[in-house]
C-alpha positions in Angstrom: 19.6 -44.8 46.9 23.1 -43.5 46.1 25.1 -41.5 48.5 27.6 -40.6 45.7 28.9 -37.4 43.9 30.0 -37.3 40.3 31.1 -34.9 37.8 32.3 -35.1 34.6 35.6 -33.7 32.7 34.1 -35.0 28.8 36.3 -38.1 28.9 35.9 -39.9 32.0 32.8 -39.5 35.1 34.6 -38.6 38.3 32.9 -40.4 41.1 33.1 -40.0 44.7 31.1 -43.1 45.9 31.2 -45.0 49.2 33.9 -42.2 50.3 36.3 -43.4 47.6 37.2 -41.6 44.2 36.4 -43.3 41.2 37.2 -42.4 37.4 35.1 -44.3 34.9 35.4 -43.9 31.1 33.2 -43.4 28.8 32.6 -43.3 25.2 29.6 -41.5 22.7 28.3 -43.2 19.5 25.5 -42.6 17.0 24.0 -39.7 15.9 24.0 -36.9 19.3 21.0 -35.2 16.9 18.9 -38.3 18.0 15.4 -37.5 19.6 15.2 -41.0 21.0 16.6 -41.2 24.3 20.0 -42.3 24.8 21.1 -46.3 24.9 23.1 -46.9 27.1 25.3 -49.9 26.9 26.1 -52.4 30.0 28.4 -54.9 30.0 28.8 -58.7 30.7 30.9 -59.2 34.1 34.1 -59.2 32.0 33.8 -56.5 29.5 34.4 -53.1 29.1 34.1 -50.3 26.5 36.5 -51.4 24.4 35.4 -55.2 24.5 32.0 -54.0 23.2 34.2 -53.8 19.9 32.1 -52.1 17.4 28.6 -53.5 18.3 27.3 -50.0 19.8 28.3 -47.4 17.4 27.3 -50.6 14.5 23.4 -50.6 16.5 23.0 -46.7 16.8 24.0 -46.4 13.5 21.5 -48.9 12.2 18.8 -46.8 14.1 19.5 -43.2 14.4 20.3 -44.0 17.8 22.5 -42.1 20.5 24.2 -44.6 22.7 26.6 -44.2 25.4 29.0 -47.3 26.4 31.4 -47.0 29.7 33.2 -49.2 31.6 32.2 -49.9 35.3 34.1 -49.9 38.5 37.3 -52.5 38.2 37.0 -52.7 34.1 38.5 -51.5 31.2 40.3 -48.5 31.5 38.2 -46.9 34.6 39.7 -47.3 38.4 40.7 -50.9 39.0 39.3 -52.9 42.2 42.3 -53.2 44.9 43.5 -56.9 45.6 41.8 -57.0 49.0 38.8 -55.9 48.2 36.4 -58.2 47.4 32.6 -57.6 45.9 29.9 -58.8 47.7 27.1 -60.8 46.6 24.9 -57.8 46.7 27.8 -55.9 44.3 25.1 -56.0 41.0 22.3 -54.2 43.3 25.7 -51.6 44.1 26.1 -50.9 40.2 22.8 -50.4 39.4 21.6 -48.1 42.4 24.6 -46.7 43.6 27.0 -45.7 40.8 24.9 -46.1 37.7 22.1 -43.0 38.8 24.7 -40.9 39.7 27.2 -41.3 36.5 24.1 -40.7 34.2 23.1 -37.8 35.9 26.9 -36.3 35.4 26.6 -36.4 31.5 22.9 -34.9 31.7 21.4 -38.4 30.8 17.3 -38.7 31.7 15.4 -41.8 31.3 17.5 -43.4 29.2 17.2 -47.1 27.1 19.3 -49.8 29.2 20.7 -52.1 27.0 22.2 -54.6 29.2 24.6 -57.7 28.3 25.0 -60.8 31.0 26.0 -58.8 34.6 24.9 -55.4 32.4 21.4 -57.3 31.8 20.9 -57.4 35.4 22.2 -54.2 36.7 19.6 -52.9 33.6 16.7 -55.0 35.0 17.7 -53.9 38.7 18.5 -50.3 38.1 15.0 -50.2 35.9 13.2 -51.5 39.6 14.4 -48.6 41.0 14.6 -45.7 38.5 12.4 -44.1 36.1 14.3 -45.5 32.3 12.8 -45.7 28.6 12.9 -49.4 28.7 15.3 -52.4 28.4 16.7 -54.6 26.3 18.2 -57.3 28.8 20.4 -59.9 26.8 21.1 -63.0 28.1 20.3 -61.9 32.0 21.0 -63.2 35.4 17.9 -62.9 37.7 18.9 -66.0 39.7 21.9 -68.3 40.0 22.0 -71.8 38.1 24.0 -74.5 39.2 25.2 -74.4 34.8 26.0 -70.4 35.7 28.1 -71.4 38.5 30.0 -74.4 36.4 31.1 -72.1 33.5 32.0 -69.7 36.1 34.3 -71.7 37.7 35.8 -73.3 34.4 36.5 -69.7 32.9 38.6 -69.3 36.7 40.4 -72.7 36.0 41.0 -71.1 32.0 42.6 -67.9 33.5 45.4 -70.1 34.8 45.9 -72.6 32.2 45.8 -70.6 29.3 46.4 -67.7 27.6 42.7 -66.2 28.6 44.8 -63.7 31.2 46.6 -62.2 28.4 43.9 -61.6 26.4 42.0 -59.5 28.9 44.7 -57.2 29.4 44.0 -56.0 26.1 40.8 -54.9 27.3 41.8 -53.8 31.0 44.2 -51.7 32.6 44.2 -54.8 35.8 42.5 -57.7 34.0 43.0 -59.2 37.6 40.5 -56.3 38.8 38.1 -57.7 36.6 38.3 -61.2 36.7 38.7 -61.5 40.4 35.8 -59.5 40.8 33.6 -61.2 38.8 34.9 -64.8 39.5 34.9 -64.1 43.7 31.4 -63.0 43.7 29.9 -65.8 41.8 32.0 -68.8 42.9 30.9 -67.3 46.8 28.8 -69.9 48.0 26.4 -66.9 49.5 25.8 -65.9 46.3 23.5 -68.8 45.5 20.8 -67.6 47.0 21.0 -64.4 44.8 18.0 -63.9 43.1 16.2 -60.9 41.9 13.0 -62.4 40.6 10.8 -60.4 43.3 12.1 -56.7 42.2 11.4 -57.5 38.5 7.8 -56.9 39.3 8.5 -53.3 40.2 9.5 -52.8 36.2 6.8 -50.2 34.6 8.8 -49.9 31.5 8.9 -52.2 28.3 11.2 -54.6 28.6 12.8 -56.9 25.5 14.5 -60.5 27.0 16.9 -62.2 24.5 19.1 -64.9 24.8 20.6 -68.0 23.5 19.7 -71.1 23.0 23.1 -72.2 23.6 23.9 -70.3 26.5 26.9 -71.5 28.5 26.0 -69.6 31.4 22.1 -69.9 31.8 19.3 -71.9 30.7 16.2 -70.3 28.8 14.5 -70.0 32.4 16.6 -66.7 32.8 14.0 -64.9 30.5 11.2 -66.9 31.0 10.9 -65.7 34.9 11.2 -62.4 33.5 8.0 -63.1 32.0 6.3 -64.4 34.6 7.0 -61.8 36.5 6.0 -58.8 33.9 3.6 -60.6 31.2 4.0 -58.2 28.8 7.9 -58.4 28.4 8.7 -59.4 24.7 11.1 -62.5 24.7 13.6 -64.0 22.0 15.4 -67.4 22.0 18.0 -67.0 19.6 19.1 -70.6 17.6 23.1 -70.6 16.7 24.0 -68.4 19.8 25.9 -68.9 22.9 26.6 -66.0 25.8 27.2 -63.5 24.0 24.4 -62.8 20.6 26.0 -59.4 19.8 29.3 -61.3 18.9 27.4 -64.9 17.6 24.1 -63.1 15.7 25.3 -59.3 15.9 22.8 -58.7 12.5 20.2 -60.3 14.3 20.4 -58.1 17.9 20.6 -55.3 16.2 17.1 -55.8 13.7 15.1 -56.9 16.8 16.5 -55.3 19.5 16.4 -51.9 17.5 13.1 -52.6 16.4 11.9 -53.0 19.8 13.4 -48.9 21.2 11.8 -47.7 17.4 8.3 -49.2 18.4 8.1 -47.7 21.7 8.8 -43.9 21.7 9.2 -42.6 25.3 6.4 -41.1 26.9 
């Protein structure tokens, strides 16, 4: 359960969390006359509101959907992580049950739609374990670790010193060294192999759409497929032609099925 306080000032969700403030931005899209509950957008372990690009308001606007897209602790333009602070292995379970409940409940948001990317898929899949939601749309997720996860993980920390991938972040994030350290120290702790959250999926009462690609750099087709085993009535979707990331390799296609999915399953 969260211990934190939050209020918010209509451009950013003031936290207190853990004993520590915390200012995380946030950004509306779609049409606010939408009866559907609110999608709310997670991202991958290096995104942020702005990396989302125009994906968001592109879906809601495809749908007649409301959508809300923010970026965590450490990313984008919210509070950056310190340098000597590092994320523990349990830091996805943090998101999605200690600052996630209390930042939706600051902008009035009730059983929303998780629509999770990557690190986002999980935190969706973890937070929905634990919280009343809509229902998910979990692309590409983590729910264990992969020794191919772990490979890519540590190539993209070998890119962020050999090229210009540094740079490039720091379009995206105030610190891009917040958010890569973050994300790189947590995975590439040997502890964290044993993460796995295969055990809480059963806990899920909502629907639940699993995507991801066939190409994925950073997980095998196993990643939804345990989903499934765990909650047989998830609907699942191997994409062909896609890596990591389907909402920049088949954006048209995410958007048919994934919006299809929150059309055919009005809340309850």
């Amino acid at each position: 359960m969260s211990d934190a306080e939050a209020w918010s000032d209509g451009r950013r969700v003031h936290l207190t969390w853990r004993g520590r403030p915390l200012d995380l931005e946030f950004a509306w899209v779609g049409d606010p006359a939408s009866r559907t509950p609110t999608v709310v957008f997670l991202h991958e372990g290096l995104g942020s509101v702005a990396m989302w690009k125009d994906f968001p308001a592109r879906f809601c606007e495809a749908h007649g959907l409301r959508g809300l897209v923010y970026s965590r602790y450490g990313y984008g333009r919210s509070t950056p992580k310190p340098a000597s602070e590092s994320w523990d292995t349990d830091y996805l379970h943090r998101q999605a049950t200690e600052t996630l409940p209390p930042f939706l409940s600051a902008l009035g948001i009730e059983r929303p739609w998780l629509f999770g990317h990557s690190d986002g898929g999980s935190i969706a899949l973890l937070h929905a374990a634990h919280h009343d939601v809509a229902g998910v749309v979990a692309v590409a997720p983590h729910i264990f670790v992969e020794p191919v996860s772990v490979a890519s993980v540590r190539d993209a920390r070998a890119a962020y010193g050999d090229t210009d991938l540094r740079e490039r972040l720091a379009r995206y994030h105030d610190d891009p060294d917040s958010a890569f350290n973050g994300w790189t120290d947590a995975w590439l702790n040997p502890a964290f192999l044993e993460w796995n959250i295969e055990a809480e999926l059963a806990r899920i009462a909502c629907p639940v759409f699993a995507l991801q690609g066939e190409d994925d750099e950073y997980g095998t087709l196993e990643q939804i497929r345990g989903i499934a085993r765990r909650l047989p009535k998830t609907r699942l979707l191997a994409i062909p032609e896609c890596g990591h990331s389907p909402h920049r390799d088949q954006p048209e296609l995410l958007i048919r099925e994934a919006g299809r999915f929150i059309l055919e399953h009005p809340s309850t």
